[in-house]
Residue, then its C-alpha position, 0 to 999 in steps of 0.5 A: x698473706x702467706x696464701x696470696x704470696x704463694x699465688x704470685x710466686x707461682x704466677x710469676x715462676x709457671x706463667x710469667x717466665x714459664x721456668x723450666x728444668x736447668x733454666x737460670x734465672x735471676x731474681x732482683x728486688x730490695x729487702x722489702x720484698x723478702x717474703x715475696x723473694x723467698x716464695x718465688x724461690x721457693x717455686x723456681x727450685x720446684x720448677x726445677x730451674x736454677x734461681x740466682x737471688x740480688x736484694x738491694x738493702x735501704x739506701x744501696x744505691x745512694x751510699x754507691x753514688x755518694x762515695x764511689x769514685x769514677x773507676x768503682x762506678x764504672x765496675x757493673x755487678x758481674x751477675x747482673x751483666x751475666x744475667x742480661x748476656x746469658x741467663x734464660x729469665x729475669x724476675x724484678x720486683x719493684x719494692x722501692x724504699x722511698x719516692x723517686x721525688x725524695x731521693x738526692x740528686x747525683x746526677x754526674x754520678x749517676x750518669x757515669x753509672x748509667x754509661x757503664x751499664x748502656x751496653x747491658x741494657x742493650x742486651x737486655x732489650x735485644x733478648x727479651x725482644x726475641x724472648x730469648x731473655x723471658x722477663x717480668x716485672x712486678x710489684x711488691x706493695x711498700x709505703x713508699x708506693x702507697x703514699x705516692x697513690x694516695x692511699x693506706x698500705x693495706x689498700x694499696x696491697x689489695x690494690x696490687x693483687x687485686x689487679x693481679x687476680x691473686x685472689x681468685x681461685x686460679x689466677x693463671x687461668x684468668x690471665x690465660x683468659x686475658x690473653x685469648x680477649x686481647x688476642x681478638x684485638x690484636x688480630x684485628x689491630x695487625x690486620x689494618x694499618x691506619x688508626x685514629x683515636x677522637x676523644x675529649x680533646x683528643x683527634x689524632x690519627x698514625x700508620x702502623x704499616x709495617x709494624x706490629x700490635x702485641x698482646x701484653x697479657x702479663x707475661x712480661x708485666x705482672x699486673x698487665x692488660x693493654x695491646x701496644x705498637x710503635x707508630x710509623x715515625x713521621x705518620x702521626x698527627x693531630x691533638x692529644x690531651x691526657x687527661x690523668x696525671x703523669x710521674x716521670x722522673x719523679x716529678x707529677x704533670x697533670x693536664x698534658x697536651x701535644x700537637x703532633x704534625x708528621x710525627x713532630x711534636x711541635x708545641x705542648x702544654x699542661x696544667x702543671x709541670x710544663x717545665x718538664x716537658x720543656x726538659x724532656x722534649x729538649x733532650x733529643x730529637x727521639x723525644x719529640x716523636x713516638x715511640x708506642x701507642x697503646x690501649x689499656x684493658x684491665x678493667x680491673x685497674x680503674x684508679x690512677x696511682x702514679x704508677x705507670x706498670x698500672x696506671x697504662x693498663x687502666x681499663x677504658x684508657x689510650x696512652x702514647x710514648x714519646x721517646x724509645x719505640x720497642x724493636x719488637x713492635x718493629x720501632x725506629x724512634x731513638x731516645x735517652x727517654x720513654x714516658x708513657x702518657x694516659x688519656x680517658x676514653x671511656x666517656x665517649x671515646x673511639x677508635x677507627x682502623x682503616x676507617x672502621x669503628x672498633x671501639x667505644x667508650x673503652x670497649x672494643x666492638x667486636 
């Protein structure tokens, strides 16, 4: 365990956020992940950078929530909102200690909460768009994500890090190798402008005129594999199913459906969960559009676990998002919402640039 720890760390420090000398970065999870927390201070001190550490304890936020007044919520933790204004990297490790589905509802708090810190996210999203803010996110395993998946803790440990190819012998080199294939990909996506996905229950096509395709390989999401843009607003049209299941909001939806015409998603359906998307897709007028279209390369991923920093990147999958488009992809779509959702393509499936056949049965055709 120790061995693999130390794999990530460094993973996470020299790859990741590529921490040089005198770079301050802050480094967030819960105390779960205080083995994984220590070792990537560990490699941040050696790196040479200045590594500033923030552990929620269980039940933090809850307690914050419950009895907080409005003034105490509206106060934003000062090193969290100097870190998103000014510090050079931000290491979050996910390391829950409960389902979202689990956890009480405080929603008027809660939003209060939210608005205090809209204008640091903001900050957030602005700097790490232009990477001057280098960022990743990651995973330690806990119970409470194993369960979700389905599986036991050891499993879903191996899950992780076998996604992750810590258990080979130089993982930055396999991720640097990621990088280089999806990059053929990219160069190719970037060179055309109309894209159409046809699957089972899937024909939907939209521009990419004026934006751009980026290569995701791991250095803003540990594990990563997947090539995204933000499609034109009102360019897409046709059906999407998604056929793997979905948790947002802590709720599961299975069997999703959307007709699209001009960029509108003008009718929906699922097998379970319909009442959320009735939800969602009243929120705003930016949740009815999309704001990303992707393809997932990690071969390694091939099992959902409900789980969206790996459930996007499975091997052999297309998946779009309703809601926030990226401002680095040269998105416009506004919303309250991002929610990825998956569809299969390994079965058949193909995409077309500009006409062309670029890939098949989750590959790319090169």
């Amino acid at each position: 365990m120790s061995s693999i720890l130390n794999k990530y760390a460094q993973l996470l420090v020299n790859y990741c956020v590529s921490l040089k000398e005198g770079e301050r970065v802050l480094i967030q999870s819960t105390t779960l992940a205080e083995p994984l927390v220590r070792e990537v201070y560990r490699e941040a001190l050696i790196s040479g950078a200045l590594p500033h550490v923030s552990m929620d304890f269980r039940d933090q936020r809850n307690i914050r929530l419950k009895e907080s007044s409005e003034q105490q919520l509206a106060y934003v933790n000062p090193l969290y909102a100097m870190a998103m204004e000014d510090f050079d990297a931000y290491i979050f490790i996910r390391a829950p200690f409960y389902s979202r589905s689990t956890q009480p509802k405080y929603s008027a708090k809660a939003k209060l909460e939210a608005e205090a810190r809209k204008p640091y996210r903001t900050r957030y999203a602005e700097r790490t768009a232009t990477l001057e803010l280098k960022r990743t996110l990651c995973e330690y395993p806990t119970v409470a994500h194993a369960q979700n998946a389905g599986l036991s803790f050891e499993q879903y440990a191996e899950f992780i890090y076998n996604a992750c190819h810590l258990y080979d012998d130089n993982p930055q080199a396999c991720w640097e190798e990621v990088s280089r294939n999806q990059q053929k990909a990219v160069d190719l996506l970037n060179s055309r402008t109309k894209m159409r996905y046809l699957g089972e229950g899937i024909d939907i096509s939209f521009s990419t005129e004026g934006r751009t395709w980026i290569n995701s390989d791991g250095k803003t999401n540990m594990p990563s594999g997947e090539v995204y843009t933000a499609p034109v607003d009102d360019s897409v049209n046709g059906t999407i199913h998604f056929a793997y299941p979905s948790m947002f909001m802590g709720e599961e939806v299975e069997g999703i459906t959307l007709w699209v015409k001009d960029g509108w998603v003008d009718k929906w359906e699922a097998k379970k969960g319909k009442k959320l998307l009735d939800t969602i897709f009243n929120i705003d007028d930016g949740a009815r559009r999309f704001g990303e279209a992707a393809i997932g390369t990690n071969m390694r991923i091939q099992t959902p676990v409900k789980n969206i920093l790996f459930d996007e990147k499975i091997g052999g999958t297309v998946h779009m998002a309703v809601g926030q488009a990226y401002i680095q992809n040269g998105g416009l779509n506004k919303s309250a919402i991002h929610w990825d959702m998956i569809a299969d393509m390994k079965n058949g499936g193909q995409i077309f640039a500009d006409n062309e056949l670029i890939y098949e049965s989750g590959k790319f055709i090169f």
